[in-house]
VMD Tcl script that builds the backbone (N, CA, C; Angstrom):
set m [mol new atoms 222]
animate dup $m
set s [atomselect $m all]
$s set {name element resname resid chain x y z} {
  {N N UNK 1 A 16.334 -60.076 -32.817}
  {CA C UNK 1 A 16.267 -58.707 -33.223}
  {C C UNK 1 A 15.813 -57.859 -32.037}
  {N N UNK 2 A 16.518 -57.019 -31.883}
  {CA C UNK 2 A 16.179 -55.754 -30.568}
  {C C UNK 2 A 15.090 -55.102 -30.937}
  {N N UNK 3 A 14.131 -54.646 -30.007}
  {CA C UNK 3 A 12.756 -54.078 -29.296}
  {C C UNK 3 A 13.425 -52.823 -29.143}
  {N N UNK 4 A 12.346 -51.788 -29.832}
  {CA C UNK 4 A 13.207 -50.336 -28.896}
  {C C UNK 4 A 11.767 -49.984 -28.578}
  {N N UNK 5 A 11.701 -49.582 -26.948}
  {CA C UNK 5 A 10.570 -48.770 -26.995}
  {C C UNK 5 A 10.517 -47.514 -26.694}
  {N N UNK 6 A 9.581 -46.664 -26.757}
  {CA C UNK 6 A 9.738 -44.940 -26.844}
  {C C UNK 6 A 8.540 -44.665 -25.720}
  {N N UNK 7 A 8.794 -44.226 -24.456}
  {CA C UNK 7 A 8.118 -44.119 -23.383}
  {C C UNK 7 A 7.644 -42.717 -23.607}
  {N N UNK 8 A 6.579 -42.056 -24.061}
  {CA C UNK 8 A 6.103 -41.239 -24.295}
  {C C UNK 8 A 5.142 -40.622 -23.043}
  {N N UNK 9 A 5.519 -39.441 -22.592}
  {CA C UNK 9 A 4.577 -38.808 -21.280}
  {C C UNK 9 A 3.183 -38.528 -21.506}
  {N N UNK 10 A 2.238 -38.440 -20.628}
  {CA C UNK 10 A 1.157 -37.766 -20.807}
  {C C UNK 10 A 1.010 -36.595 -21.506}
  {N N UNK 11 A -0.065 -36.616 -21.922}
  {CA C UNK 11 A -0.567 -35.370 -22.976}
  {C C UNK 11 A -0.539 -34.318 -21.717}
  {N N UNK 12 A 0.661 -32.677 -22.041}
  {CA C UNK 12 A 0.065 -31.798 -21.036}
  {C C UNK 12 A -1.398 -31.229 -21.357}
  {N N UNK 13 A -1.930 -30.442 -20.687}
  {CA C UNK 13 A -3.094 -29.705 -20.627}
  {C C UNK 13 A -2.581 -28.732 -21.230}
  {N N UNK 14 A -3.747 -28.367 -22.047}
  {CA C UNK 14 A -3.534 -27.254 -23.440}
  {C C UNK 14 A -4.040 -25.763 -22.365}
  {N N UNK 15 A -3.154 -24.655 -22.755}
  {CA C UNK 15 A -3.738 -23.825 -21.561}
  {C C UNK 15 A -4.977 -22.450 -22.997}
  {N N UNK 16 A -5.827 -22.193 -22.541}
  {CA C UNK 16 A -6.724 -21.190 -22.932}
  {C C UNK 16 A -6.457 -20.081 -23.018}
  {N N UNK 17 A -7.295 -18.941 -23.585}
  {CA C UNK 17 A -7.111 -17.531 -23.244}
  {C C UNK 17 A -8.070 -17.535 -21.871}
  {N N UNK 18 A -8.879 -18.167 -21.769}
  {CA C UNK 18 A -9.642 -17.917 -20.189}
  {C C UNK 18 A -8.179 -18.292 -19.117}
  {N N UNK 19 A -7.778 -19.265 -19.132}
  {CA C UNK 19 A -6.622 -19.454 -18.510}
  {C C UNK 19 A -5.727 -18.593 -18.442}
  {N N UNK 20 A -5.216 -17.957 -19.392}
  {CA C UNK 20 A -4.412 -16.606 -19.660}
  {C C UNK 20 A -5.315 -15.687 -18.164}
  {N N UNK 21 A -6.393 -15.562 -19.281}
  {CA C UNK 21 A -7.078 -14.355 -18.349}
  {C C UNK 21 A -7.518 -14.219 -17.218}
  {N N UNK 22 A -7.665 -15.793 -16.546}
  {CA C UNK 22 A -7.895 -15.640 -15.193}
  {C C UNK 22 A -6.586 -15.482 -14.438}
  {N N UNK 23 A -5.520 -15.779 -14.897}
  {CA C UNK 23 A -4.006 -15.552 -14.385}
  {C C UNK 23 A -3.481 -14.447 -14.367}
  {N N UNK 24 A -4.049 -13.436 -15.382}
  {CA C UNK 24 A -3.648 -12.031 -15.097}
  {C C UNK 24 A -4.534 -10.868 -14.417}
  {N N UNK 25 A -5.608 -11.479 -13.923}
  {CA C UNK 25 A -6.427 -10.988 -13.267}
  {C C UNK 25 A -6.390 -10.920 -12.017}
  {N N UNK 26 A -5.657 -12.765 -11.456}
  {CA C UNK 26 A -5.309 -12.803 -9.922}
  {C C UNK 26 A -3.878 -12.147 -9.755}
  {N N UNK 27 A -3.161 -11.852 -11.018}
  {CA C UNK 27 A -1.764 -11.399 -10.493}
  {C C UNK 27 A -2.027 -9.934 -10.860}
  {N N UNK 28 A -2.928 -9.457 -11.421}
  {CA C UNK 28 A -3.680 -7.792 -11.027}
  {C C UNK 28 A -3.957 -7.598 -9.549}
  {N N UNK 29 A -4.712 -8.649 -9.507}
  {CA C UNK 29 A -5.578 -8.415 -7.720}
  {C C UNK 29 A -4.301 -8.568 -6.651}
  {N N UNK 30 A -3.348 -9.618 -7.068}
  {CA C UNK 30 A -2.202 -9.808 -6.601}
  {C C UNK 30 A -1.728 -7.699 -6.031}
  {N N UNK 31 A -1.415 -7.432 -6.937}
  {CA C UNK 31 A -0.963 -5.917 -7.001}
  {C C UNK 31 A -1.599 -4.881 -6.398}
  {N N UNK 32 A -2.942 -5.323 -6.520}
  {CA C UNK 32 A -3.736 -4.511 -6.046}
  {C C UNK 32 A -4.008 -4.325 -4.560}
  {N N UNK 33 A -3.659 -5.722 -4.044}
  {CA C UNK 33 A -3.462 -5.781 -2.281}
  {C C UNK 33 A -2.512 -5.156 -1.885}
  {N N UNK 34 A -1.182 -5.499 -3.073}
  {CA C UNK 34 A -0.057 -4.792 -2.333}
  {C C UNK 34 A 0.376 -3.463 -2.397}
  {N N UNK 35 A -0.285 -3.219 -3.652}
  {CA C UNK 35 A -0.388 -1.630 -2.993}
  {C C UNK 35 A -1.074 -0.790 -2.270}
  {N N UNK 36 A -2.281 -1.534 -2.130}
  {CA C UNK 36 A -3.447 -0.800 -1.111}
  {C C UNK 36 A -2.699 -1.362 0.356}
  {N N UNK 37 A -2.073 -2.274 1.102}
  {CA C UNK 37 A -1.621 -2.459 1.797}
  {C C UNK 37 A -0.449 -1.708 1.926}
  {N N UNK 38 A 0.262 -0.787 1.176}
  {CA C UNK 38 A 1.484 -0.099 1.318}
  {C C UNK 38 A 1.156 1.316 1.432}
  {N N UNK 39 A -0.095 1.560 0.394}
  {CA C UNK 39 A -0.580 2.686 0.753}
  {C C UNK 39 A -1.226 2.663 1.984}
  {N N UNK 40 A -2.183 2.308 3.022}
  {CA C UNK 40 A -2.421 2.417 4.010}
  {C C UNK 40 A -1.284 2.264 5.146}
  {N N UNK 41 A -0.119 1.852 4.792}
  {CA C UNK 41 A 0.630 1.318 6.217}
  {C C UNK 41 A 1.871 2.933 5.828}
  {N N UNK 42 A 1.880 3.584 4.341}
  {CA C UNK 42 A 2.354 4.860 4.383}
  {C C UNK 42 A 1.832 6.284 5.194}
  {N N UNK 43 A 0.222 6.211 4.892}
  {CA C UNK 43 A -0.405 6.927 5.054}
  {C C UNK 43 A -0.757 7.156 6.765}
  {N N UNK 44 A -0.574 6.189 7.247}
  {CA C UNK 44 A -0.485 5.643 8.819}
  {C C UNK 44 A 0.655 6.326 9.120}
  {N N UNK 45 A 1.742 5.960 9.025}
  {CA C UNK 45 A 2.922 6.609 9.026}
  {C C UNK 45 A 3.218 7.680 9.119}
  {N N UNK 46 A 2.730 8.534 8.175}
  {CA C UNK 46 A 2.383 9.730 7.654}
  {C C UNK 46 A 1.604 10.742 8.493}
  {N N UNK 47 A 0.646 9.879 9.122}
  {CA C UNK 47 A -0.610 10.363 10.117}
  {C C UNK 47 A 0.219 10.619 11.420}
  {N N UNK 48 A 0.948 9.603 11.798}
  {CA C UNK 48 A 1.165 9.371 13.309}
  {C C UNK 48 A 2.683 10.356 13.516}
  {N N UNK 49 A 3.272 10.454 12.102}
  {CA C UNK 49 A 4.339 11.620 12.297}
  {C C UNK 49 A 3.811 13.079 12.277}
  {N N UNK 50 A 3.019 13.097 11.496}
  {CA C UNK 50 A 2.033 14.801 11.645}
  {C C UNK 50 A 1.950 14.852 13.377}
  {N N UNK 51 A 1.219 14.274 13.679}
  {CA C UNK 51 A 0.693 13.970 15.147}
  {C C UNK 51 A 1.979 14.157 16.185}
  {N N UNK 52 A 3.001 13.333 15.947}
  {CA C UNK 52 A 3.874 13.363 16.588}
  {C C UNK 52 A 4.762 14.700 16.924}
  {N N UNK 53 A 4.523 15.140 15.376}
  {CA C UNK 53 A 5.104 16.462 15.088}
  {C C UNK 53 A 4.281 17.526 16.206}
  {N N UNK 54 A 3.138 17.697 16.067}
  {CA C UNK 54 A 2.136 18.620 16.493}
  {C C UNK 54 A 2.306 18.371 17.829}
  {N N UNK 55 A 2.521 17.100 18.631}
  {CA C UNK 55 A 2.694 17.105 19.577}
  {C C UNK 55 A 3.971 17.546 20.502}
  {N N UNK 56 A 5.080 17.840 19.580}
  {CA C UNK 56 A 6.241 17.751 20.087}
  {C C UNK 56 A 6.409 19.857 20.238}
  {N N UNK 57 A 5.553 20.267 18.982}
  {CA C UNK 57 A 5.236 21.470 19.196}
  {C C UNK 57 A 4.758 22.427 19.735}
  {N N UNK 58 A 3.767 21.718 21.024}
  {CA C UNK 58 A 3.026 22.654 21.853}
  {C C UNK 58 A 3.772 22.775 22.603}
  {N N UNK 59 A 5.023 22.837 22.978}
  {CA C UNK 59 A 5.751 23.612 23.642}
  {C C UNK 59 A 5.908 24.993 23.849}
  {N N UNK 60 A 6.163 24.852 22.144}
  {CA C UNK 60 A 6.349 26.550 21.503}
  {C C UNK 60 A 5.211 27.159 21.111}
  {N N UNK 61 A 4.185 26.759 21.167}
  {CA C UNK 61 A 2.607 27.541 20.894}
  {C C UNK 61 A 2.625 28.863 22.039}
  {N N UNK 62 A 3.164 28.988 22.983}
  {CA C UNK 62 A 2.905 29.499 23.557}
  {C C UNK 62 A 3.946 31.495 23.147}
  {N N UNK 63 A 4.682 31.160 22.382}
  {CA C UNK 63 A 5.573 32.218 21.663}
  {C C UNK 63 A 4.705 33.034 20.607}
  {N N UNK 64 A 3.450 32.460 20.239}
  {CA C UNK 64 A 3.091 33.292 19.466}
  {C C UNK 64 A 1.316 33.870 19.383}
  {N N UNK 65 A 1.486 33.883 21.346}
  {CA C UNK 65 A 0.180 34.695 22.075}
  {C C UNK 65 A 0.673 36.276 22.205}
  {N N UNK 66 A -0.165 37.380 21.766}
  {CA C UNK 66 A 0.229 38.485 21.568}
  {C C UNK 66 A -0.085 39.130 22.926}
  {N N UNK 67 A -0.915 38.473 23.951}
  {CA C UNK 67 A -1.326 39.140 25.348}
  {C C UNK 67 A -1.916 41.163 24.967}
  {N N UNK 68 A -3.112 40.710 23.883}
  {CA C UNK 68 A -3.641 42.070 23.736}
  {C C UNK 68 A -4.739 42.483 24.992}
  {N N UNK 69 A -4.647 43.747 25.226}
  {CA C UNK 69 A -5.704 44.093 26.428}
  {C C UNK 69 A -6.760 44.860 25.343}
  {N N UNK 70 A -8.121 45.658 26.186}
  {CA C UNK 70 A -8.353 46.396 25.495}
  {C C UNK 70 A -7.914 47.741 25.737}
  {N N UNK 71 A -8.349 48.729 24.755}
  {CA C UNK 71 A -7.804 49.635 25.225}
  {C C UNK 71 A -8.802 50.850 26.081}
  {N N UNK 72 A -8.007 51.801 26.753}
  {CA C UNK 72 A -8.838 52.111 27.586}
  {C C UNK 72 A -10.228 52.812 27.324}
  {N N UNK 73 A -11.158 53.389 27.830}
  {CA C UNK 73 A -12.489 54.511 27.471}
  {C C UNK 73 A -12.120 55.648 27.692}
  {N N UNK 74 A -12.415 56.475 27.287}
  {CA C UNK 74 A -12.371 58.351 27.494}
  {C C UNK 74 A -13.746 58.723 28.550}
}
mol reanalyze $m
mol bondsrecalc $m
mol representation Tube
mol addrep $m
């Protein structure tokens, strides 16, 4: 008479709500780098084009000196 056997796997690990919750906490913090890292590397960006700008402009600063004297005494 034939043997059947049934190879049954390990028990998985039962997962928690702490488990839940520590997983959505690191994939919060996850988010939280990457946007503080996007916001600073925008804001940089942002900075060094103002700058760039301002710099490319003192050319023309000089168009809008009125060369007032005073005027004379009696």
């Amino acid at each position: 008479m034939p043997v059947i056997v049934k190879v049954v796997d390990a028990p998985t690990k039962e997962i928690s709500v702490a488990d839940i919750l520590l997983g959505s906490v690191g994939l919060t913090g996850l988010f939280l780098l990457g946007a503080a890292l996007l916001g600073f590397a925008l804001g940089g960006a942002l900075i060094l084009y103002k700058r760039w700008q301002a710099a490319r402009d003192v050319d023309n600063s000089g168009s809008d000196v009125f060369h007032l004297t005073r005027p004379p005494r009696p």
